[in-house]
C-alpha positions as CSV (number, residue, x, y, z in Angstrom):
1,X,33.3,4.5,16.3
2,X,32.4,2.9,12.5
3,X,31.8,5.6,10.3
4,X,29.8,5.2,7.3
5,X,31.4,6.0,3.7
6,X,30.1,8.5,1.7
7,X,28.5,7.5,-1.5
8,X,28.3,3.6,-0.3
9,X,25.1,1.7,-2.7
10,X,23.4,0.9,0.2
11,X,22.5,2.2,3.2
12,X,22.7,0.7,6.6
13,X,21.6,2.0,10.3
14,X,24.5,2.6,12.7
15,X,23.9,2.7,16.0
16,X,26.2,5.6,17.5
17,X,27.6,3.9,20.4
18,X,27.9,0.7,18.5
19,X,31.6,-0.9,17.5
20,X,30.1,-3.1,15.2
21,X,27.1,-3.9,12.6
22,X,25.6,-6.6,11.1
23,X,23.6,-6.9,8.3
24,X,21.5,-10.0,6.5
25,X,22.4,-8.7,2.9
26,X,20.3,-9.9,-0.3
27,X,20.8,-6.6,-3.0
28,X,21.4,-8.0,-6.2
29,X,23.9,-4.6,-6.7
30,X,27.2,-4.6,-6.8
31,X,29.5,-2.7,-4.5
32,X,32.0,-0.4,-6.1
33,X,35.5,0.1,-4.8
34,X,35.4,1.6,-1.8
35,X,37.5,1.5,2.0
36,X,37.0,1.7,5.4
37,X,39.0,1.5,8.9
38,X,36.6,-1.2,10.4
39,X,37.3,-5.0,9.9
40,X,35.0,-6.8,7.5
41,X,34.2,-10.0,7.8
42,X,31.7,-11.8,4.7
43,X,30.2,-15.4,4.6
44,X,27.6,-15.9,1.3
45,X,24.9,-18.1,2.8
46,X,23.0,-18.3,-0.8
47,X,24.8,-17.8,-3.6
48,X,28.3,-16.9,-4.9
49,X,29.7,-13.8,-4.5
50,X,33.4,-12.0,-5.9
51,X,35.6,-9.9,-3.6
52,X,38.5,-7.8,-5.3
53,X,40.6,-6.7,-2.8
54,X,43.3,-4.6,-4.3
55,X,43.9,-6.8,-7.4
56,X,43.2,-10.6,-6.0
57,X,40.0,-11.7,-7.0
58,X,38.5,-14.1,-4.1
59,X,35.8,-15.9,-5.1
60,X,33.1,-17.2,-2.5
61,X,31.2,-20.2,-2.5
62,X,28.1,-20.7,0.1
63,X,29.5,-20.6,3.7
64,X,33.0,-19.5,2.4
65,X,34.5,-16.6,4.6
66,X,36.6,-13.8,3.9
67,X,38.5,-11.3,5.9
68,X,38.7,-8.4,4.2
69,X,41.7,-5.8,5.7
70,X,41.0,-2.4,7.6
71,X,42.2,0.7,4.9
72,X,42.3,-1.8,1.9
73,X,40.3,-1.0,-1.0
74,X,37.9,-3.7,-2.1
75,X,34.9,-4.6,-4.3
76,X,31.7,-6.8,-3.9
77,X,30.3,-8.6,-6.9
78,X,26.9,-10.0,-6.3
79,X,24.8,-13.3,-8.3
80,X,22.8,-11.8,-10.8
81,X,20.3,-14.5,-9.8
82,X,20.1,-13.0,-6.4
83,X,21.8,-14.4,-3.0
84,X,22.2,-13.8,0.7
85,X,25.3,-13.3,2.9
86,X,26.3,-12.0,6.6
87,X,28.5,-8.5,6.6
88,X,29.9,-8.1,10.2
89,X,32.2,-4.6,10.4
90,X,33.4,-4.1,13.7
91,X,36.2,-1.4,15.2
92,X,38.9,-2.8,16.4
93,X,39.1,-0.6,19.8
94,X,36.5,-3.2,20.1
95,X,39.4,-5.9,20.9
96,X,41.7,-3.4,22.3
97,X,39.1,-3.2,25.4
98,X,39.6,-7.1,25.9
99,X,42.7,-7.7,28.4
100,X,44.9,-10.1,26.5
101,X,43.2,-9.4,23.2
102,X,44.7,-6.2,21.6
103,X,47.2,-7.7,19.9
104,X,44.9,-9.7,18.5
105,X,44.7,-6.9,15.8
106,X,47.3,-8.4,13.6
107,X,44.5,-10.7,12.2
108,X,42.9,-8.0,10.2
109,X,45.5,-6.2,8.4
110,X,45.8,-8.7,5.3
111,X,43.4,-10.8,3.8
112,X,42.2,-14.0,4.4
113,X,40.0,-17.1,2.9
114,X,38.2,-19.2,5.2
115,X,36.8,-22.3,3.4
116,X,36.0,-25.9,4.1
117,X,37.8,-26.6,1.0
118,X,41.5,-25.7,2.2
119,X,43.1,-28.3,4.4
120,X,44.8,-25.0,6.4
121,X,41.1,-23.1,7.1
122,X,38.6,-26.3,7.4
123,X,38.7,-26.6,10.9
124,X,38.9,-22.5,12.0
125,X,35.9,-22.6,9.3
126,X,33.8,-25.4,11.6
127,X,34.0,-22.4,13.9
128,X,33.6,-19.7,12.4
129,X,30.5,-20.8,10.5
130,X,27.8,-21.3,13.2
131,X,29.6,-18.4,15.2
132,X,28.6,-15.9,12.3
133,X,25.1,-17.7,12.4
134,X,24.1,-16.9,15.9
135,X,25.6,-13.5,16.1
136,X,23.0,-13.0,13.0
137,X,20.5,-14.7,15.1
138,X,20.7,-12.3,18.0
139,X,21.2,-9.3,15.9
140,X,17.9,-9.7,13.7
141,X,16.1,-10.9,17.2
142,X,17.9,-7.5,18.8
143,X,16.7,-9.8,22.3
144,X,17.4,-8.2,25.5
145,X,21.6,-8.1,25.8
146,X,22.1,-9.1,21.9
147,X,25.0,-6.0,21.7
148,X,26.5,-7.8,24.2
149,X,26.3,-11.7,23.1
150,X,27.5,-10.7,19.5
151,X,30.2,-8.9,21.2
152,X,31.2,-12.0,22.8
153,X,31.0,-14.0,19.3
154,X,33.5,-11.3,17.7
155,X,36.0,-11.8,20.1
156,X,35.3,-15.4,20.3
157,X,36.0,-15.5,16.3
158,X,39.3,-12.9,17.1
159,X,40.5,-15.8,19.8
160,X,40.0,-18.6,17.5
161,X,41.4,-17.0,14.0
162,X,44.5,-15.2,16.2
163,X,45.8,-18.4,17.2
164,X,45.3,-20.3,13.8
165,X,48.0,-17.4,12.3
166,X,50.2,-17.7,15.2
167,X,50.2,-21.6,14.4
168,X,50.6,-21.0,10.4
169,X,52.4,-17.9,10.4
170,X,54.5,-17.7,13.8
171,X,56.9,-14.5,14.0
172,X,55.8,-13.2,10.4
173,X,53.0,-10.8,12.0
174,X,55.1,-8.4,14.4
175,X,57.4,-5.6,13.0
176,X,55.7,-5.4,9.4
177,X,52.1,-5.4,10.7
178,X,52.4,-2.7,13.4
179,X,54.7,-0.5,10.8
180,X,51.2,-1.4,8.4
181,X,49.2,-0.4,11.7
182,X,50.9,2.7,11.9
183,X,50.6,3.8,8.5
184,X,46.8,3.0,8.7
185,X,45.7,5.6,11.1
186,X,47.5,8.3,9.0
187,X,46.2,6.7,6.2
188,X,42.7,7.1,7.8
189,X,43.0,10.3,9.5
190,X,43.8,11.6,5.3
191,X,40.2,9.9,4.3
192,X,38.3,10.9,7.3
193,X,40.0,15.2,6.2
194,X,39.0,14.1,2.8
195,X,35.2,12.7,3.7
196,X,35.0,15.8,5.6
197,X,36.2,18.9,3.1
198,X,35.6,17.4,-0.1
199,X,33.3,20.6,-1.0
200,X,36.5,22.5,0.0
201,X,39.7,23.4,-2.5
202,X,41.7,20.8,-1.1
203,X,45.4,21.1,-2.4
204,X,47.5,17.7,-1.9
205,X,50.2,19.5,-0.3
206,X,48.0,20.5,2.7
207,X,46.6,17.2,3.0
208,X,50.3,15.7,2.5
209,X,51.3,17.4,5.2
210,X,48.2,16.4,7.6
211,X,49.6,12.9,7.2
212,X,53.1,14.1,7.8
213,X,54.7,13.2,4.3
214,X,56.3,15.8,1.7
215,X,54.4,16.0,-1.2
216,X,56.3,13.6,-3.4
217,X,56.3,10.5,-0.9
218,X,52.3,11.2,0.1
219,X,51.6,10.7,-3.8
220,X,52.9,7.2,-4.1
221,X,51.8,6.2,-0.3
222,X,48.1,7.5,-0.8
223,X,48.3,5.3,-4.2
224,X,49.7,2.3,-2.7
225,X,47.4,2.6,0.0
226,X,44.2,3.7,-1.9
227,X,44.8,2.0,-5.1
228,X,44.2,5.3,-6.9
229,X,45.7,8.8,-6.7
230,X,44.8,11.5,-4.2
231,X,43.1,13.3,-6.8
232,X,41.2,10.6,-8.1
233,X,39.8,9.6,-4.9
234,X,38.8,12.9,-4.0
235,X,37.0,13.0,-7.6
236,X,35.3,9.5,-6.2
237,X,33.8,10.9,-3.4
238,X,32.4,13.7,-4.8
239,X,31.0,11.9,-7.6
240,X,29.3,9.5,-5.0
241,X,28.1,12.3,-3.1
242,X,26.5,13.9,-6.2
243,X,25.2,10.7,-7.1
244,X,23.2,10.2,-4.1
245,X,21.9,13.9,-4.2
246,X,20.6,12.8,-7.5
247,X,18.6,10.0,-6.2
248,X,17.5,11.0,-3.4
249,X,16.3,14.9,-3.6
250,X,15.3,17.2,-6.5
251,X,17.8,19.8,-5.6
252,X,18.9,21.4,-8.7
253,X,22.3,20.3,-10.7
254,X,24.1,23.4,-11.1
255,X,23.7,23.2,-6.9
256,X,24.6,19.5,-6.5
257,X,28.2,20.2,-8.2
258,X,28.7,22.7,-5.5
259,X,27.6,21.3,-3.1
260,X,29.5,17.9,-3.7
261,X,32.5,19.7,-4.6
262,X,32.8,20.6,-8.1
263,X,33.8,24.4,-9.0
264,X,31.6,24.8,-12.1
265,X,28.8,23.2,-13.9
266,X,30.8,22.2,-17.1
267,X,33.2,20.1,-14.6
268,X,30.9,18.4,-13.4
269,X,29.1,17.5,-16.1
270,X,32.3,16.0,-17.5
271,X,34.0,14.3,-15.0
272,X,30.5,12.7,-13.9
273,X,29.6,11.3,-17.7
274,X,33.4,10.0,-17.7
275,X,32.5,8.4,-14.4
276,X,29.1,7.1,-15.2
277,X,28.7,7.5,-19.2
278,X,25.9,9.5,-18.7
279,X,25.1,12.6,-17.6
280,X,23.8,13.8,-14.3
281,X,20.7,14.9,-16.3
282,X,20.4,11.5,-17.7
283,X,21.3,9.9,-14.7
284,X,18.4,11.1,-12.7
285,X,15.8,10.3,-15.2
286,X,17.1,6.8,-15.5
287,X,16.7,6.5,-11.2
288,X,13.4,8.3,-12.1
289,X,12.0,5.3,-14.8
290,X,13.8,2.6,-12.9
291,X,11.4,3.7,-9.9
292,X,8.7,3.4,-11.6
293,X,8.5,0.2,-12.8
């Protein structure tokens, strides 16, 4: 089952018994760093767009394609000018129920550029391109059976990209990858504790030992996985929480910082202007004005 992260810029409907979604995407907003355990697939189909995933900056032209890995921290950069592009997330139990197809997972644990415009990718692209087109097509039409025929398109894609890295990269995906796999669903099972009990003291060593590390190793495998420290995501979170409690309800700020986590006013009121260089105050007035325009 996808699960939505906290805090995300924009909000988007998940069906609950749904292993993917789809989404025809034309905010102008950028999309801070953020993770999830889903595969993400992108394709810009007006407009350029910048993915940062971990420190590689990827830069899309119209139709490009990138894979971007399960766990790995990433950022969206959008035109100013305004632009378009196709997000497909999808589980990947989703290809595990496909005989023949599970091991198919290897595909999505490092990231990947799909252009016309390298000699290695042009022809999986010629694929890929009008395969992300219809499954948009039957999502936005939601037609009788569409879950199913955009199903079928994902594990076409899966079929079609898994045998391009067998053919580029044969024998390079096996041991490292399912170590990487392994390391994952702790990794996950951390963030999905963390999304869960932010509002609660959370000392590192109990979460350290959730994940089955000692203290000292979980602090440099959360950061190598995350891209930040333990504490510093856990700050994220309930800064993003606290965010959208601004901007979407007029409940008090003393009671947002406890409620998103924070044990006392002044706290808060720090750690969110160091965030945001403003305060929560200010913060909501300026979602207030921008509103009303």
């Amino acid at each position: 089952m996808i699960k939505k992260l906290e805090g995300t810029l924009e909000t988007i409907d998940y069906e609950e018994q749904s292993l993917f979604i789809m989404h025809h995407n034309t905010t102008t907003e950028n999309y801070p760093k953020h993770w999830h355990s889903a595969a993400e697939i992108i394709m810009p189909i007006a407009g350029c767009y910048d993915v940062i995933i971990g420190e590689t900056v990827y830069h899309l032209e119209e139709y490009d394609i990138i894979v971007i890995p399960t766990g790995d921290m990433h950022e969206i950069h959008a035109p100013k000018a305004g632009g378009e592009r196709i997000i497909l997330q999808f589980d990947l139990t989703l290809l595990k129920s496909v005989k023949g197809l599970g091991g198919a997972s290897f595909i999505f644990f490092k990231p990947w550029l799909i252009t016309p415009g390298i000699e290695s990718t042009a022809e999986l692209h010629g694929v890929l391109k009008p395969l992300l087109l219809e499954a948009l097509g039957e999502y936005k039409e939601k037609q009788e059976y569409y879950e199913a025929s955009v199903t079928a398109k994902i594990v076409n894609a899966a079929v079609f990209m898994a045998r391009k890295q067998k053919e580029e990269f044969p024998g390079v995906f096996s041991d490292q990858l399912m170590k990487r796999k392994v390391h994952i669903v702790n990794f996950n099972r951390c963030i999905e504790y963390i999304n869960q009990h932010y509002r609660d003291d959370l000392p590192l060593e109990y979460v350290a030992k959730i994940a089955g590390f000692s203290k000292f190793h979980f602090t440099r495998w959360f950061k190598q996985f995350a891209g930040v420290s333990f504490y510093e995501y856990l700050t994220q979170v309930r800064v993003r929480v606290a965010e959208s409690m601004l901007a979407n309800s007029e409940v008090p700020i003393t009671e947002i910082a406890l409620e998103s986590g924070f044990q006392s006013i002044a706290t808060f009121n720090r750690v969110f202007k160091f965030t945001n260089k403003i305060t929560p105050t200010e913060y909501r007035k300026q979602l207030a004005a921008h509103s009303e325009q």
